[in-house]
C-alpha positions in Angstrom: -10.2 -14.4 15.6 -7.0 -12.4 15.3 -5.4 -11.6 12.1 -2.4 -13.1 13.4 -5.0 -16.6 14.1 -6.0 -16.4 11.0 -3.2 -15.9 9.2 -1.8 -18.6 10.7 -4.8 -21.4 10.2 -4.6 -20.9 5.9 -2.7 -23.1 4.1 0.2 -21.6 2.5 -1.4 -20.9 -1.2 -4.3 -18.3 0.4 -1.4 -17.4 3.1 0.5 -16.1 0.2 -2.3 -14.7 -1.8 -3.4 -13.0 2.0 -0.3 -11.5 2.5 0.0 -10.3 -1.5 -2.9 -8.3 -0.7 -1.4 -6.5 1.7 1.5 -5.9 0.8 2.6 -7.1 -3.3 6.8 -7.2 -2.7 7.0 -11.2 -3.1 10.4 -10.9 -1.3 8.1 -9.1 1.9 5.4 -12.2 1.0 8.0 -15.1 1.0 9.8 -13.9 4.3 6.5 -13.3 6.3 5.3 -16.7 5.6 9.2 -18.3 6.6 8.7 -17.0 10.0 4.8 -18.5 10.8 3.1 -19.1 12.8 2.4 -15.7 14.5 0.7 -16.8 17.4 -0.5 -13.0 18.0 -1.2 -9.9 16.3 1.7 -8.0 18.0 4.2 -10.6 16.5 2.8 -10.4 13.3 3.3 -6.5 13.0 6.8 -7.0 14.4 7.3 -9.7 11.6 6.6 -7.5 8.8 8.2 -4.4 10.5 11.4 -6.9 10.3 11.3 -8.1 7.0 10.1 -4.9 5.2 13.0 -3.7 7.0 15.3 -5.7 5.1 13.8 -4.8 1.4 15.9 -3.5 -1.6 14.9 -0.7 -3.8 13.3 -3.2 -6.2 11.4 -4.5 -3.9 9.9 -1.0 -2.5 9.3 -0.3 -6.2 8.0 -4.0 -7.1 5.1 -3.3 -3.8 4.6 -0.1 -5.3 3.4 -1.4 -8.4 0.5 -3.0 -6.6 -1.3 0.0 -5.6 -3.6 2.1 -8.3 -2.5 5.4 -8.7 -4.6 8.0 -6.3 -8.1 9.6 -8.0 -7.6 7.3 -11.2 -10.4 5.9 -12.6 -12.5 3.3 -10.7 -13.0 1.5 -13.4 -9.9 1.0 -14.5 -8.8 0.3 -11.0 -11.4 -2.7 -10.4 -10.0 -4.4 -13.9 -6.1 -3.6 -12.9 -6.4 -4.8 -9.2 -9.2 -6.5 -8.8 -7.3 -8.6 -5.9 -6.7 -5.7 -3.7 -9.6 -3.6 -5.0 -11.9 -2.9 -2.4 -9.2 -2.4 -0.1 -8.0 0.2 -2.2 -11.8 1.5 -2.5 -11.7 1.5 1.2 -8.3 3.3 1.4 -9.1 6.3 -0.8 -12.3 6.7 0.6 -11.7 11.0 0.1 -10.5 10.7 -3.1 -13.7 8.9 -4.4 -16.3 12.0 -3.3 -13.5 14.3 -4.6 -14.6 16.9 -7.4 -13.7 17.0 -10.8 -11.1 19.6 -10.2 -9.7 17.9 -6.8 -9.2 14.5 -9.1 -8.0 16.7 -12.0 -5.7 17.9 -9.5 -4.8 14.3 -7.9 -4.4 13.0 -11.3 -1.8 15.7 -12.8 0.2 15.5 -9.5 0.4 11.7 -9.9 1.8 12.0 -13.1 4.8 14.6 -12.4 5.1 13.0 -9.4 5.8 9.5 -11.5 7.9 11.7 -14.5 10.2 13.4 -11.3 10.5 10.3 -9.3 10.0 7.1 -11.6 7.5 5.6 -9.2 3.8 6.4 -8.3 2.8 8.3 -5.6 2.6 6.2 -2.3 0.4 7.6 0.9 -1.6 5.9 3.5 -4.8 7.2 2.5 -7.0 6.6 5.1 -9.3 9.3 6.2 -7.4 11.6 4.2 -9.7 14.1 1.8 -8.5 14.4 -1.9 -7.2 17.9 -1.1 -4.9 16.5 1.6 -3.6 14.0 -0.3 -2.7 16.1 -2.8 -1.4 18.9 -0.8 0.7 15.8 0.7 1.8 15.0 -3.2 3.0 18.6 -4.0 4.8 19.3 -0.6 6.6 15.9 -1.3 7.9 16.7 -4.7 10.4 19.1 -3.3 11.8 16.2 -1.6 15.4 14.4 -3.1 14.9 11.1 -4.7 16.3 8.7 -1.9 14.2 11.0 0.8 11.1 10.5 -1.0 11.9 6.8 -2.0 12.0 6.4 2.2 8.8 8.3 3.2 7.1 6.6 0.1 8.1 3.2 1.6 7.5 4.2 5.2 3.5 5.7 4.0 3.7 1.6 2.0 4.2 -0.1 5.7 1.7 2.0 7.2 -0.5 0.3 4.3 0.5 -3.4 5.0 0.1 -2.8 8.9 -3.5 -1.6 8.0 -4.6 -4.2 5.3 -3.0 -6.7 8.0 -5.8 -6.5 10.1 -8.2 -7.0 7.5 -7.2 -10.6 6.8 -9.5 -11.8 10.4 -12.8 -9.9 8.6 
């Protein structure tokens, strides 16, 4: 079954908790589950390319608040988001062998990262090492606000376009 098939065979309380998971902007949630059914997967990634499209800043910000920050403790992670945590396991994959140093690192960046930009730091993870995503976090800080708010919410659709496809497993 697709995710798409899926997606469209749960009622709309686990559709809504589904879609939450992979993406938390309830603006993004409530507009993907105006335009079901998908039908396919293709439409469904067009869907959610449209509707994140048409998000506010609060709304990039309110998705961002979703995620755990990047090489912070696993334990605190499962408690915070327990809903999206083994995604989120999955997703930072490299920063869970990292070293002490490379989380030190991960962790220090995350918070001048939050202190310059007022948000944490967003990245598509996947099959990135803890090094790369924080060489990825300093070469970003040079970046003005509204450029970094963009590539922050660009690396968050490349996110929901990945957890997507895990709603069929």
């Amino acid at each position: 079954m697709s995710a798409a098939q899926a997606l469209d065979a749960l009622a709309e309380p686990e559709a809504r908790a589904a879609l939450t998971r992979c993406c938390g902007a309830s603006r993004w949630v409530a507009g993907m589950l105006a335009r079901r059914p998908f039908g396919d997967d293709a439409a469904l990634h067009r869907c959610a390319r449209e509707v994140w499209a048409t998000m506010t800043r609060d709304d990039i910000l309110e998705a961002f608040e979703h995620h755990p920050r990047i090489g912070a403790n696993l334990d605190a992670l499962r408690k915070k988001f327990s809903a999206t945590a083994s995604l989120s396991i999955r997703e930072q994959a490299g920063a869970i062998g990292a070293s002490e140093a490379e989380l030190e690192r991960l962790r220090d960046g995350n918070l001048a990262y939050e202190a310059r930009y007022g948000h944490i730091f967003i990245v598509s993870a996947a099959g990135k090492t803890a090094a790369q995503i924080a060489d990825l976090l300093e070469a970003r800080m040079a970046n003005p606000a509204e450029d970094e708010l963009r590539i922050a919410a660009a690396e968050q659709a490349k996110i929901t376009h990945a957890r997507l496809e895990t709603i069929a497993t």
